[in-house]
VMD Tcl script that draws the C-alpha trace (Angstrom):
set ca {
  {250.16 84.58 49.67}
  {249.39 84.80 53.55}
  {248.37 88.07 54.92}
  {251.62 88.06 56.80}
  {253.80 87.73 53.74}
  {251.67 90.38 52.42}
  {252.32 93.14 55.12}
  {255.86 92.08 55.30}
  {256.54 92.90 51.86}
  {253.98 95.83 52.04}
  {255.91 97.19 55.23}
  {259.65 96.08 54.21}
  {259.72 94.03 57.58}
  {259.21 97.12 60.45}
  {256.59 98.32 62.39}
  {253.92 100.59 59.93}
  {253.51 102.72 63.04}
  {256.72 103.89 64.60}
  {259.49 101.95 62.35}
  {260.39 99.57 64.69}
  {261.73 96.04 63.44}
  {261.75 94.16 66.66}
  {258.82 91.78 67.74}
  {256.51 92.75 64.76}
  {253.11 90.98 64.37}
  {249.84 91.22 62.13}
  {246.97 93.51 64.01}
  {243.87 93.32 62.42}
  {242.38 97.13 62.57}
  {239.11 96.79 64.27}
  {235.86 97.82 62.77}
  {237.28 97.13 59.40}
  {234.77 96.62 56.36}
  {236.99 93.45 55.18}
  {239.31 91.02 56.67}
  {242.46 90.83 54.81}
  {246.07 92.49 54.22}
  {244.14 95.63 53.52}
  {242.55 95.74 56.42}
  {245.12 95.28 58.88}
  {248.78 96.58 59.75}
  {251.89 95.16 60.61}
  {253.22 96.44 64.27}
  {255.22 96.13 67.05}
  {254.53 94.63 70.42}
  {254.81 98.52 71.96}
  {252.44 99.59 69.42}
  {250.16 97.08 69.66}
  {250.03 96.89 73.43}
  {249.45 100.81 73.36}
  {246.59 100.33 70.88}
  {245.03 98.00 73.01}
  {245.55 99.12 76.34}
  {245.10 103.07 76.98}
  {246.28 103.24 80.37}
  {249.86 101.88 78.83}
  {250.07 104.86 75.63}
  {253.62 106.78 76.08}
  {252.90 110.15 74.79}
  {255.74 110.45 73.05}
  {255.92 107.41 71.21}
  {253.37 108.42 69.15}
  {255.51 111.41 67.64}
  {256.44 108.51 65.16}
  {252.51 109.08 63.27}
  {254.21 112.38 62.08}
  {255.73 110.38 59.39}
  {252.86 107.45 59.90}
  {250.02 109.07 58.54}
  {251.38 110.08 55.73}
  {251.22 106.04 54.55}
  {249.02 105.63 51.30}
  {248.08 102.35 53.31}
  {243.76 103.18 54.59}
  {244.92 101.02 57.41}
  {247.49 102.95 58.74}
  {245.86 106.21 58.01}
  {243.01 104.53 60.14}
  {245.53 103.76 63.14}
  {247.23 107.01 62.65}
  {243.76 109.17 62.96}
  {242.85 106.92 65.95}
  {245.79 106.99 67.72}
  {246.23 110.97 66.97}
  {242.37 111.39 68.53}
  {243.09 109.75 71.54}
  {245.99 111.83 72.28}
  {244.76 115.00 70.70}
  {244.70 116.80 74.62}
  {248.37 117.06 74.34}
  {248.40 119.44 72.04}
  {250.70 118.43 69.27}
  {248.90 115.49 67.63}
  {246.07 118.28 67.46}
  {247.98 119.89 64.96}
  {248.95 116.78 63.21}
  {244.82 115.79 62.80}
  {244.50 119.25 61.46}
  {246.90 118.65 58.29}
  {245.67 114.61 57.68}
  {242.78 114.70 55.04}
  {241.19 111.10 54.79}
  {239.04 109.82 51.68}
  {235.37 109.96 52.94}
  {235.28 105.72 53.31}
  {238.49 105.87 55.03}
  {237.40 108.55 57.52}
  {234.35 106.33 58.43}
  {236.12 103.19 59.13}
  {238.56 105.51 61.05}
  {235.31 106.79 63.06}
  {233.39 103.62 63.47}
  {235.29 102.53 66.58}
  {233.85 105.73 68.55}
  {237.57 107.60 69.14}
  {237.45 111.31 68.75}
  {234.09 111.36 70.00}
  {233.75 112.80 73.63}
  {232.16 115.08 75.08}
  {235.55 117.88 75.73}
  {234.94 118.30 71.70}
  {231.51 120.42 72.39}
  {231.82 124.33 72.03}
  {230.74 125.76 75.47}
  {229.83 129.15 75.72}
  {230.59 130.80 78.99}
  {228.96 134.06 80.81}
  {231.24 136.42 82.66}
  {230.68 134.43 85.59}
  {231.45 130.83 83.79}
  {227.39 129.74 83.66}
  {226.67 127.54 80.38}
  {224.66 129.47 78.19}
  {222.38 127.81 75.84}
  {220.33 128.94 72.32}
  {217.05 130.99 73.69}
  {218.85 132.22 76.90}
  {218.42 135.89 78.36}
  {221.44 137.64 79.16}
  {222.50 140.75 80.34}
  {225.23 143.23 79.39}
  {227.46 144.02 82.32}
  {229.45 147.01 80.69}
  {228.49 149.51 77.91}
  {229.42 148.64 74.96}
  {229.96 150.46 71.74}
  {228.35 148.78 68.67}
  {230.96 149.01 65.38}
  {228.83 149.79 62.82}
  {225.43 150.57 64.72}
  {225.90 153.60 65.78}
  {224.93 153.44 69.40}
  {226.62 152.21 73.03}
  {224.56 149.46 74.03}
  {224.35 150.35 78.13}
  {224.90 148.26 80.74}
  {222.19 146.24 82.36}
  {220.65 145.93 78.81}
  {218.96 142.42 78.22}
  {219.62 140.59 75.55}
  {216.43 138.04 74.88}
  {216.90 134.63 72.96}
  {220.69 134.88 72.31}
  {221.93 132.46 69.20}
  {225.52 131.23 69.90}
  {228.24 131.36 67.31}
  {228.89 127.66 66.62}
  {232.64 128.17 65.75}
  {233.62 130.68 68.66}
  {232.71 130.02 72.48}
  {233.65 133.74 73.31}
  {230.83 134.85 71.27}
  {226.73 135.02 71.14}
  {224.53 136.58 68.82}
  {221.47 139.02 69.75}
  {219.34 142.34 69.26}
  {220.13 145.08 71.09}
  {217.58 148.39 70.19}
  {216.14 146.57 66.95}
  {219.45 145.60 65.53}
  {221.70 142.05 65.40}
  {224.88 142.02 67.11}
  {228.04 139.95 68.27}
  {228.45 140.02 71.65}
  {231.77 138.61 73.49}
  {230.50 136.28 76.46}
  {232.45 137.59 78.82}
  {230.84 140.93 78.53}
  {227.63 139.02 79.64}
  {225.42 137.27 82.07}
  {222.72 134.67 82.18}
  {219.79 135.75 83.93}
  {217.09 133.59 85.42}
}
mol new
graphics top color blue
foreach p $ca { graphics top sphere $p radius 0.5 }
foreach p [lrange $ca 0 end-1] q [lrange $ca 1 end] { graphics top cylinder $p $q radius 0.2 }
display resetview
């Protein structure tokens, strides 16, 4: 059986991405460990010209991968994860990557053509006056502070040597003030020379 008989069957004859039935072609997923019907999808002119060609992706054609990437098919999960990276700065396909789990091999092919992988996904942390800080930096407090648990304000003008930064949250630092390790918010700080 040809590939194409294979996805037709596979995809009852419309598109695996949105549904679509017109103008519906085999697109070979790139980066794929295999070539076969595994390894590919069958899609729709709009979908494959959006796949292909970023500067032509309409938003909200996409909102079809809500139902997509549920598909027990690895090569539409792939599209589905790509596709849902690329457009994750919208908001709402955000939400959708956060609820799509991938088997580890799946999730690898997804990654291995490079999308979800810029530079807007790095944690910054930010002083009071919106300086980058980085691991080792000196900082100073810029209001007292009361430390929960400790016992003591921490004053203002303070410094805070070789601050660690809390990898999860970019409104928050880690340091010792008088002996002891605290969280500090970042915007109660700033970077000193």
């Amino acid at each position: 059986m040809s590939i194409q008989k294979e996805l037709i069957a596979r995809s009852g004859s419309v598109c695996e991405l949105c549904g679509s039935a017109d103008d519906l072609s085999v697109y070979a997923v790139p980066s794929s460990p295999a070539n076969g019907a595994n390894e590919s999808i069958y899609i729709c002119t709009t979908c494959k010209e959006q796949v292909e060609d970023p500067g032509k992706v309409d938003v909200n054609h996409w909102r079809c991968l809500n139902d997509s990437m549920w598909s027990q098919v690895p090569a539409v999960q792939v599209m589905a994860w790509r596709m849902l990276n690329r457009l994750k700065k919208e908001g709402w396909p955000q939400d959708l990557l956060d609820m799509l789990y991938l088997e580890e091999e799946v999730l690898d092919w997804a990654k291995a053509a490079g999308d979800g992988e810029d530079d807007d996904d790095v944690v910054k942390h930010l002083d009071s006056n919106g300086v980058v800080l980085q691991a080792g930096d000196t900082v100073v407090l810029i209001k007292d502070l009361n430390v929960k648990g400790g016992g003591f304000t921490a004053k203002r003008g303070t410094a805070v040597r070789g601050i660690g930064l809390v990898h999860d949250n970019p409104e928050q630092i880690e340091g010792r003030v008088n002996g002891q390790q605290v969280v500090l918010l970042t915007q109660y700080v700033k970077k000193t020379n």
